[in-house]
C-alpha positions as CSV (number, residue, x, y, z in Angstrom):
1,X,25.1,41.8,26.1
2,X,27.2,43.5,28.6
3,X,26.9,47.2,26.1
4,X,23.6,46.6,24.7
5,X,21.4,46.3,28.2
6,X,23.7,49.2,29.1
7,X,22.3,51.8,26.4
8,X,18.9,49.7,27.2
9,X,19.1,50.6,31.0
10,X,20.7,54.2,29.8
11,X,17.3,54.7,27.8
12,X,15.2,54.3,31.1
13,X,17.3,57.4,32.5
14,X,18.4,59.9,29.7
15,X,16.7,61.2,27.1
16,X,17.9,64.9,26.5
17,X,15.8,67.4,24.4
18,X,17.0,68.5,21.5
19,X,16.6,71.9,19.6
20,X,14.0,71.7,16.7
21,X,12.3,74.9,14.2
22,X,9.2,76.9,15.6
23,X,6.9,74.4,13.4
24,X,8.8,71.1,15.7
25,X,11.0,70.3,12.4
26,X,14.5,69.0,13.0
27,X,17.3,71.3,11.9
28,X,20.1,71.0,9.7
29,X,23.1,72.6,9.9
30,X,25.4,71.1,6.6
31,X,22.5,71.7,4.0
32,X,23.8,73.2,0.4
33,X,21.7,76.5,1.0
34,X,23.5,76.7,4.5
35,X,27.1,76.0,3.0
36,X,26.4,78.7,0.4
37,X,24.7,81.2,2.5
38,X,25.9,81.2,6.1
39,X,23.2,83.5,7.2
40,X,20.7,80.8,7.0
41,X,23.0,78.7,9.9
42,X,20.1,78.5,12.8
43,X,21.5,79.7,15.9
44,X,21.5,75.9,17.6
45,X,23.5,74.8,15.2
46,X,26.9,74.0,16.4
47,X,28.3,71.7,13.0
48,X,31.6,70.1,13.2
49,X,33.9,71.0,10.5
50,X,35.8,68.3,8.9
51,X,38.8,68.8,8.1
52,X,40.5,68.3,4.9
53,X,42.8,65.2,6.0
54,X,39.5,63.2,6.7
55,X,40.1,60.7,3.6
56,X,36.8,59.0,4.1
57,X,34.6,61.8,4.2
58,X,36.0,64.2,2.3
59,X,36.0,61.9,-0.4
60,X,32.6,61.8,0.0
61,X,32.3,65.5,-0.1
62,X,31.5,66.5,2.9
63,X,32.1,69.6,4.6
64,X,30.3,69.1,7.8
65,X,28.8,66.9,10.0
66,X,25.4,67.8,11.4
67,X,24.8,68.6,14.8
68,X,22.5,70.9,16.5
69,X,22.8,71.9,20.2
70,X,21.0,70.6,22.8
71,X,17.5,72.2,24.3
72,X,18.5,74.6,27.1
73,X,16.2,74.2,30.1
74,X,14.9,76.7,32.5
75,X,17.3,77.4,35.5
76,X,16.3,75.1,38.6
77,X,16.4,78.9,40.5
78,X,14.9,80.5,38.0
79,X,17.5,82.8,37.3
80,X,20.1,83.6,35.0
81,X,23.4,81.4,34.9
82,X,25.3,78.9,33.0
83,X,23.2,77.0,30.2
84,X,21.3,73.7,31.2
85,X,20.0,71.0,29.4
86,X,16.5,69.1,30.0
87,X,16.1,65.4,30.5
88,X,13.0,64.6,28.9
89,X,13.2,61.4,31.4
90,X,12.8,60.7,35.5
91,X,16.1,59.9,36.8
92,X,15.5,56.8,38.5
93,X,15.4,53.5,37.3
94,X,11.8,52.9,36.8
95,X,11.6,51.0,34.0
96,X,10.7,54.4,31.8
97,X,11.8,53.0,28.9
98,X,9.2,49.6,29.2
99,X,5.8,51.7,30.2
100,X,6.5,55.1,28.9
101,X,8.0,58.5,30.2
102,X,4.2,60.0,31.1
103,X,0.3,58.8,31.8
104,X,-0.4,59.6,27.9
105,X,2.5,57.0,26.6
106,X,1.5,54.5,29.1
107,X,-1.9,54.3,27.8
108,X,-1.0,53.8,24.2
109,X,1.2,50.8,25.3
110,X,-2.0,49.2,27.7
111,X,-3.8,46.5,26.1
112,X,-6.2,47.3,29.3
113,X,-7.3,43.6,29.9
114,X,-5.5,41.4,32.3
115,X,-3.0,44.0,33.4
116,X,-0.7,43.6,29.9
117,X,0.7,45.3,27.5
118,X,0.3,45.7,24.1
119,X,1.2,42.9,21.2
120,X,1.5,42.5,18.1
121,X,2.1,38.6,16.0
122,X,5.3,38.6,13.9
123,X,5.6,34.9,13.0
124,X,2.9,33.6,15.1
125,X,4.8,35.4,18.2
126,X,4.2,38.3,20.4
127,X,6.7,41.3,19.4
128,X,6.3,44.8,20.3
129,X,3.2,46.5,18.8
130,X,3.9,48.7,15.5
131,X,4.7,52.1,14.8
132,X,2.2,53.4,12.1
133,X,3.3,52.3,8.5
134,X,4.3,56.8,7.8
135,X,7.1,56.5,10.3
136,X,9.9,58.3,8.8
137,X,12.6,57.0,10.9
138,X,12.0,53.5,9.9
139,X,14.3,52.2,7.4
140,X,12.5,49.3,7.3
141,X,12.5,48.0,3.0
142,X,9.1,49.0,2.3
143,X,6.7,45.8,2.0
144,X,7.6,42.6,2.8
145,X,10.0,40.9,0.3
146,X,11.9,37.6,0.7
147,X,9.2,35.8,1.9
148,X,8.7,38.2,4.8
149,X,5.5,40.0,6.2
150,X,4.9,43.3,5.7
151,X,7.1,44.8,7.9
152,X,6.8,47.8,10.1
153,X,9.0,49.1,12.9
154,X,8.1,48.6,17.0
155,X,6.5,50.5,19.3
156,X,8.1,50.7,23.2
157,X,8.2,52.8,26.4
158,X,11.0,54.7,25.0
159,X,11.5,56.0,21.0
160,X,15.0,55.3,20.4
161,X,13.9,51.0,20.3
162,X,14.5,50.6,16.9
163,X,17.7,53.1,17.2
164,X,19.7,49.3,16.9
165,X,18.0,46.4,16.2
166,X,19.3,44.7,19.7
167,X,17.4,47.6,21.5
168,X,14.4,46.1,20.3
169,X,15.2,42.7,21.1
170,X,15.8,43.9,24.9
171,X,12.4,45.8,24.2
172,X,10.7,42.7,23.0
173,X,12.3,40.4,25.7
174,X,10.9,43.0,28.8
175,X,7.5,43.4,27.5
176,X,7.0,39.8,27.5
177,X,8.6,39.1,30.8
178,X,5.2,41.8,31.8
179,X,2.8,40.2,30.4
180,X,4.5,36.4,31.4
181,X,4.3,37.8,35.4
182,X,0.9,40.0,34.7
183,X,-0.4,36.0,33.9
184,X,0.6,34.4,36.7
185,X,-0.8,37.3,38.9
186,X,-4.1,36.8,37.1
187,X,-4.1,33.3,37.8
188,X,-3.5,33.7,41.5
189,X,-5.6,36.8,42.2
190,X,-8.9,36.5,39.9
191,X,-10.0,39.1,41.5
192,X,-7.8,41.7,41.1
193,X,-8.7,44.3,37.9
194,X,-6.7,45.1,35.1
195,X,-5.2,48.1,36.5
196,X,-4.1,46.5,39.9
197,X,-2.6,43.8,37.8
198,X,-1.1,46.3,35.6
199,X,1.1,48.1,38.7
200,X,1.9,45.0,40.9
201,X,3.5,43.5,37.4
202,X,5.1,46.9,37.0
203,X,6.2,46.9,40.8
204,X,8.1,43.1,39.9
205,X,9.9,44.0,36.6
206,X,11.3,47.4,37.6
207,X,12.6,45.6,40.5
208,X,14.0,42.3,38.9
209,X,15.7,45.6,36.6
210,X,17.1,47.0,39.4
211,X,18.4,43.9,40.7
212,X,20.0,43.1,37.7
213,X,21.5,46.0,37.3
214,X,23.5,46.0,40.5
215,X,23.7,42.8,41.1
216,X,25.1,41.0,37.3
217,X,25.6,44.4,35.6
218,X,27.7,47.2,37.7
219,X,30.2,45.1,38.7
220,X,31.5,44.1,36.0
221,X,31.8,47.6,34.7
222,X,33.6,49.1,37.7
223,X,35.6,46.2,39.5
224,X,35.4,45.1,43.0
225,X,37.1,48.1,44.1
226,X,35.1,50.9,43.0
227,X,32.0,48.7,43.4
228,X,32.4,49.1,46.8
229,X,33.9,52.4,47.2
230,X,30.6,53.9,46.1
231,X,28.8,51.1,48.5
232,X,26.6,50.0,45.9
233,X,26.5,46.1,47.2
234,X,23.0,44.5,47.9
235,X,21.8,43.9,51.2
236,X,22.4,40.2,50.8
237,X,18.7,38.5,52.2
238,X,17.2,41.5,54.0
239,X,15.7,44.8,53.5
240,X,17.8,48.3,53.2
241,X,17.5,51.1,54.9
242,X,19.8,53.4,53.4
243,X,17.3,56.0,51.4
244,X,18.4,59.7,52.0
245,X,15.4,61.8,50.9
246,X,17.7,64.6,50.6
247,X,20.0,63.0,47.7
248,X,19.6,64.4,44.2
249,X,18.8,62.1,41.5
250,X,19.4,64.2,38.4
251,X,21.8,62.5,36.1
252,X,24.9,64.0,36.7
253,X,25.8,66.2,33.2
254,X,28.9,64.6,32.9
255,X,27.6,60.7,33.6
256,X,24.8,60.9,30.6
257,X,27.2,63.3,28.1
258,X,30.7,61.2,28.6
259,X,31.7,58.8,31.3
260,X,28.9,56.3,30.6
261,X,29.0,56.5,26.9
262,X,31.3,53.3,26.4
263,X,30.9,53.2,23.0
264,X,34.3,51.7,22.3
265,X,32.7,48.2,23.6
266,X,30.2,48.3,20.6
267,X,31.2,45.7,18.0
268,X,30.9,46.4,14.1
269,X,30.1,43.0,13.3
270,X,26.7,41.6,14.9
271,X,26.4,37.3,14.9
272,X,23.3,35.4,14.3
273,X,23.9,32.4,16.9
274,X,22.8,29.2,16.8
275,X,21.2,27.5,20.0
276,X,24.3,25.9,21.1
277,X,26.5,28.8,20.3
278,X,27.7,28.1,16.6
279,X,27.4,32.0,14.7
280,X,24.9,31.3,11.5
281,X,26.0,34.7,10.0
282,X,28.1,38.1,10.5
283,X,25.8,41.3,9.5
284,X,27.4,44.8,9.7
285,X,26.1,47.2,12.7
286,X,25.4,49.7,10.1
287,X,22.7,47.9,8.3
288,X,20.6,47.3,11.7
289,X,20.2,50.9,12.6
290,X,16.1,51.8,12.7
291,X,15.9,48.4,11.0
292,X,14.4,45.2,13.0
293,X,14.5,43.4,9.8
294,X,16.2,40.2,11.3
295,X,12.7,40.1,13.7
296,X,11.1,39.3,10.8
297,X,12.6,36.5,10.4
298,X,11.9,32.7,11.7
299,X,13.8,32.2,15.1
300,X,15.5,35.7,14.2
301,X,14.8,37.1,17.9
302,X,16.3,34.0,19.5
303,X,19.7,34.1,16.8
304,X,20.1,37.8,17.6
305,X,20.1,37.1,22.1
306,X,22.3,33.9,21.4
307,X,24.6,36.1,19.5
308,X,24.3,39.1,22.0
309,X,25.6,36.2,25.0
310,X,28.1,34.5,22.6
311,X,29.7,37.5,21.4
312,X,32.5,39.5,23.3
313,X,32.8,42.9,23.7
314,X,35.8,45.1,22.7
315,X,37.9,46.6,24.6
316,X,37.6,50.0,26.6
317,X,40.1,52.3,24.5
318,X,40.9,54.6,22.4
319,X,40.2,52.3,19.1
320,X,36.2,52.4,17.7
321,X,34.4,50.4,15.2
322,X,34.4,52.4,12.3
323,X,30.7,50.9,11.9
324,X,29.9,53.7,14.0
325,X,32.9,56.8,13.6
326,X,31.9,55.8,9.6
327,X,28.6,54.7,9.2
328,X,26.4,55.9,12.4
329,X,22.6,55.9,11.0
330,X,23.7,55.3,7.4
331,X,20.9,55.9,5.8
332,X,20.3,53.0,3.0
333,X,21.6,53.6,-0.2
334,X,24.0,56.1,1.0
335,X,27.9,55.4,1.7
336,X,28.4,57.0,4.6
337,X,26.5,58.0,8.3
338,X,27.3,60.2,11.4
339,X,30.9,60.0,13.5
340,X,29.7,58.8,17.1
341,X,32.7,59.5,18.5
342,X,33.2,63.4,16.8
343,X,29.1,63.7,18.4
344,X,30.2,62.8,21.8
345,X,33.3,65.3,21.8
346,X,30.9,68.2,20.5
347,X,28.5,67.3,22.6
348,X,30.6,67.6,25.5
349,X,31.3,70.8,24.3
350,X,28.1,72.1,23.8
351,X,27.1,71.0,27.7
352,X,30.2,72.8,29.0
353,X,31.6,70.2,30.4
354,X,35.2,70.9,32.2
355,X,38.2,69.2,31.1
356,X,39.2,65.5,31.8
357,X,42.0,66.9,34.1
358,X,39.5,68.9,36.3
359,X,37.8,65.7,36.9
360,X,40.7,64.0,38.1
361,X,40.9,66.7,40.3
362,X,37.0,66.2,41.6
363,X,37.5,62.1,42.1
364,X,40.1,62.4,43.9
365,X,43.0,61.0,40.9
366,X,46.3,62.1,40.8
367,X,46.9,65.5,39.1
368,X,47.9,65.9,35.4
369,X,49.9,68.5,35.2
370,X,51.8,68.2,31.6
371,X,50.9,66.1,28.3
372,X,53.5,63.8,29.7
373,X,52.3,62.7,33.1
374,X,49.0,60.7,30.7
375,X,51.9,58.6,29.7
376,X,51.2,56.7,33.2
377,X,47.5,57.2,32.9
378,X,46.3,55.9,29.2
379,X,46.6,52.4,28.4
380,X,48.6,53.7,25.5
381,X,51.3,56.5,25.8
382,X,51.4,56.9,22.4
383,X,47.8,58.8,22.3
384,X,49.3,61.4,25.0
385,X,51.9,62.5,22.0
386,X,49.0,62.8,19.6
387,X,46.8,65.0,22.2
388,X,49.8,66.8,22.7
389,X,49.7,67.6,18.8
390,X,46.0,68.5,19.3
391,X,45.2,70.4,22.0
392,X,46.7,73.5,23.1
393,X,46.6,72.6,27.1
394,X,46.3,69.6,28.7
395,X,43.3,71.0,30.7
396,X,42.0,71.7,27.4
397,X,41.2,68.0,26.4
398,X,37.8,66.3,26.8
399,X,36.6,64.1,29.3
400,X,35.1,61.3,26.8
401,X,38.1,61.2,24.7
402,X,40.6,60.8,27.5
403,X,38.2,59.2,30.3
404,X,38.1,56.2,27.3
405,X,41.7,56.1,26.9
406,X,42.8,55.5,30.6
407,X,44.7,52.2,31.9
408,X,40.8,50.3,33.2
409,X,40.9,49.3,36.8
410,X,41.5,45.5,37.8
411,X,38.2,43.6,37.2
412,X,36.7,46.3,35.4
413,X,36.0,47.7,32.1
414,X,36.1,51.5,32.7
415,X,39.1,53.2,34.3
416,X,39.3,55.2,37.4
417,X,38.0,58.3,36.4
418,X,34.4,57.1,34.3
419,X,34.5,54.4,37.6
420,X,34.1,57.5,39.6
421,X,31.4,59.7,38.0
422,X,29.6,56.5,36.9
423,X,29.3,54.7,40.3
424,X,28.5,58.3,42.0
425,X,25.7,58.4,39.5
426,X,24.1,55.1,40.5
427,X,25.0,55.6,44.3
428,X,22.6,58.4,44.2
429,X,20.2,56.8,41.5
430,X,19.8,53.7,44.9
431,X,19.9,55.6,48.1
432,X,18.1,58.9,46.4
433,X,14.9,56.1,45.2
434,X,12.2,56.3,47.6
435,X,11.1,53.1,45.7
436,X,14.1,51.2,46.0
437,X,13.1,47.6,46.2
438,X,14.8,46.8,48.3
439,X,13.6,49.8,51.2
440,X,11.4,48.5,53.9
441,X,10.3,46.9,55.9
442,X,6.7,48.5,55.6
443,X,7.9,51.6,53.9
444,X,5.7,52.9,51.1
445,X,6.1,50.0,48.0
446,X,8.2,47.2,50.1
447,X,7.7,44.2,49.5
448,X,7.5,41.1,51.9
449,X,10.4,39.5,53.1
450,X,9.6,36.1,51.3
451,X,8.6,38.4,48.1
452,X,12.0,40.4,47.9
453,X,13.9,37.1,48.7
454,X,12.5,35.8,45.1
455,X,13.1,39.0,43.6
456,X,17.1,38.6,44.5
457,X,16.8,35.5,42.3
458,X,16.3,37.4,39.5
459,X,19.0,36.9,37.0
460,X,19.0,38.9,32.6
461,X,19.5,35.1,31.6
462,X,16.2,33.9,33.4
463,X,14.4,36.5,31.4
464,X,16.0,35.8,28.5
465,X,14.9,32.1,28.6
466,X,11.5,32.4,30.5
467,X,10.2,34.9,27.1
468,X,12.2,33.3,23.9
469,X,12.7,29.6,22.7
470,X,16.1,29.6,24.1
471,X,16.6,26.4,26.7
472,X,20.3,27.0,27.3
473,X,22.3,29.6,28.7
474,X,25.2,30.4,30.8
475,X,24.3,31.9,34.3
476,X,25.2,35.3,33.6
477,X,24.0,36.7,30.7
478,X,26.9,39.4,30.8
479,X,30.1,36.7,30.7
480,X,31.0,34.6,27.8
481,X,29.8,31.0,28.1
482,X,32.5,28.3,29.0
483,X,32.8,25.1,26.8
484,X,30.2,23.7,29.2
C-alpha cells in the first residue's frame, strides 16, 4: 500500500506533457519504416538502443525501445535558455487526481445532485463511472465473458487510473469516501445546494489526503531524521502558521523525473487476500496494466485492498521486478512490454538532469570523488564496479540509477540523497499551500478548531473500511498487520 497510494498521491501532482504529431497522434520512434528509413525518425524522438547482449529482447527482435521526448514548455521569462518541461497538473496537493485538473473535467465527473460524484453499479456497487466503450487504452477482453458484465474501463480526476489496476482501486476507494461525507453534509445542512455541498466535501477529503500523507505516509519513506530535518511534523492539536507566500510550489524537475520514482518497491506478483489475511491467488503485475478486470469480479475490490495491506513491499535497491524492466504495458497477446527502469534513465536524460554526484553536492552529502568512494555509499559495492564498467565519469552517472542504489537511512525506505530532494519537495508543497488545512485560525479556507481536531483523526485505513466491505484492519494501512 505503502508504493501504490504513493504513485496515487504522485498523480495529484505530476502529469508531464508529452510530445505528440501536428494531428495530436502519439509518436513512434522503433516503427519498421523508421528502422529502415531513418529520415522518417521525428525530431522528439529520443529511442533507446538496445544493445545486442539484451537476451530477452533481442530475442524478441527488438532493436529499440520507444520513447519520445517530453513537451518543452515556454520559458517562465519568456526568454531563451535551457529546455523546460510542462506539468499538465497544479503542484499542490489538492486532490487533482479525485475532481479533475480543470472546470471542464470537473463537470464530467459531477453527478450535480447532492454535492456527489459520479457512479456507475459493477455488481450492485458503486465504482467509478466508465470510459466510453472506443477507449483504445483499455485492454479490457472485449465483452463480458466468465460470467462477468460487460466490462469497460473507469473514469477518474486523473487519466492514468486504470494505468494499474490498484490505481483504480485507490480511485474507487476516494470517490466513495466523497460521496459517503457529501451524505452526511446533506443530512445535516438540508439546505445547502448541490454545489456548496460539492466544495465543503471537497474541502474535507483533500484535507484528510493531506493529513495522511504527512502524517502515516512521509515518515515512513524518509525516517525520523530527515522527517524532521525538512520540518514537515504536524502541528499536533492546533493550527499552523507557517505559510510563506513567497515559496515556489513547482515540482522540483529532479523530485517528479527520479528521486520519487521508487519503483524498486513495486512487487511483480499482486495477492488476492482474503478478509482475515489468507492470499486466495498470485496474478502477475503485467496482466493488470489498463485492465480492472478483477473489479469485475464479486468482492474483487475488497481482495485486491486486503492484498495491497497484507503484502510487503520490496526493498529500495538496485534489484527490479522484471514485471516491469520486462513486461511494462504488455500489451495482451504480446510477450514482451516497455523497460521502466531504461524509461526513467532516458528520461532523466532528456530533462537534463545533472549527475547523482552533483546532487550530493546540492544536499549537503559527502563528495564522490572516484568510482570507489560509492563503495561506502550503495548498499552494494559490487554495483560501483559495474558503473565503473559503464560510465566514463563518476559525475557522468544518473541520479535514479544511483539515488536507488544507496545504503537507505535508519527508519526509512529511501536513502539520503532521494530523502533530500523528496522531503524539500513536500516542505515546499506545505508551507508554499495557501490552503493548507491546517493554516488558520480565520485565514481564507481554515477550518474550526473542533473541525481540524476530527480531521487529524483521519487515518488511509478508516477510508479503506468506511467505503468497502472490509471490517478489519490494522491501524496503519502502510505497515504489515501483526498476528493480532
Amino acid at each position: 500500500m505503502l508504493a501504490q497510494f504513493g504513485q496515487f498521491m504522485d498523480h495529484d501532482i505530476t502529469r508531464t506533457g508529452t510530445t505528440k504529431t501536428h494531428n495530436d497522434e502519439q509518436i513512434s520512434c522503433c516503427s519498421e519504416q523508421v528502422l529502415r528509413n531513418a529520415r522518417l525518425l521525428h525530431p522528439a524522438c529520443f529511442p533507446i538502443v538496445v544493445p545486442p547482449e539484451d537476451a530477452f529482447l533481442r530475442a524478441e527482435s527488438q532493436q529499440c525501445i520507444n520513447f519520445v521526448r517530453s513537451a518543452p514548455a515556454i520559458n517562465p521569462k519568456c526568454r531563451f535558455g535551457p529546455r523546460e518541461q510542462l506539468n499538465q497538473l497544479s503542484s499542490y496537493i489538492d486532490g487533482t487526481n479525485i475532481y479533475g485538473a480543470n472546470d471542464a473535467e470537473a463537470r464530467e465527473l459531477r453527478a450535480f445532485s447532492g454535492g456527489r460524484l459520479k457512479v456507475s453499479t459493477v455488481n450492485s456497487e458503486e465504482f467509478l463511472p466508465m470510459k466510453p466503450a472506443n477507449d483504445t487504452n483499455c485492454q479490457l477482453p472485449k465483452g463480458g465473458g466468465g460470467g462477468l458484465p460487460q466490462m469497460r474501463c473507469f473514469a477518474g480526476g486523473d487519466n492514468r487510473v486504470n494505468e494499474v489496476v490498484d490505481l483504480a482501486v485507490l480511485h474507487n476507494a476516494w470517490m466513495r469516501e466523497h460521496n459517503r461525507i457529501a451524505g452526511e453534509l446533506s443530512q445535516l445542512n438540508t439546505h445547502w445546494s448541490d454545489a456548496t455541498l460539492y466544495e465543503e466535501t471537497k474541502r474535507i477529503v483533500v484535507a484528510q489526503l493531506q493529513h495522511i500523507l504527512y502524517d502515516q505516509f512521509l515518515p515512513l519513506i524518509l525516517g525520523p531524521r530527515a522527517f524532521a530535518h525538512f520540518s514537515l511534523g504536524l502541528s499536533g492539536g492546533g493550527f499552523s502558521n507557517r505559510y510563506n507566500p513567497i515559496i515556489d510550489v513547482t515540482v522540483l524537475n529532479e523530485f517528479s523525473t527520479a528521486a520519487y520514482r521508487l519503483h524498486s518497491l513495486v512487487q511483480g506478483m499482486l495477492h488476492l487476500n482474503s478478509a482475515d489475511n489468507q492470499v486466495l491467488a498470485r496474478v502477475p503485475l503485467h496482466e493488470q496494466f489498463n485492465n480492472p478486470r478483477i473489479l469485475y469480479h464479486q468482492g474483487g475490490y475488497e481482495m485486491r485492498i486486503a492484498g495491497l495491506t497484507g503484502q510487503p513491499i520490496q526493498r529500495f535497491d538496485n534489484f527490479f521486478s522484471r514485471e516491469i524492466t520486462n513486461h511494462l504495458f504488455q500489451i495482451p497477446g504480446k510477450r514482451f512490454g516497455l523497460d521502466l527502469v531504461a524509461l526513467n534513465i532516458q528520461r532523466g536524460r532528456d530533462h537534463g538532469l545533472p549527475g547523482y554526484v552533483k546532487y550530493r553536492e546540492i544536499c549537503g552529502l559527502s563528495r564522490v570523488n572516484s568510482f570507489d568512494d560509492l563503495k561506502r555509499i550503495f548498499s552494494n559495492g559490487q554495483v560501483a564496479d559495474v558503473m565503473a564498467q559503464l560510465y566514463r565519469h563518476v559525475e557522468d552517472i544518473d541520479l535514479f540509477i544511483a539515488g536507488s542504489s544507496e545504503k537507505v537511512l535508519p527508519g526509512a525506505v529511501v536513502g539520503p540523497t532521494f530523502a533530500c530532494i523528496i522531503g524539500e519537495q513536500f516542505r515546499r508543497f506545505k508551507e508554499g499551500d495557501r490552503f493548507w488545512y491546517e493554516n488558520g485560525p480565520n485565514e481564507v479556507g481554515s477550518f474550526t478548531a473542533a473541525q481540524l481536531a476530527e480531521l487529524k483523526k483521519a487515518t488511509l485505513s478508516r477510508v479503506l473500511c468506511d467505503n468497502s466491505r472490509i471490517e478489519i484492519m490494522q491501524r496503519n494501512a502502510f505497515l504489515m498487520p501483526s498476528s493480532k
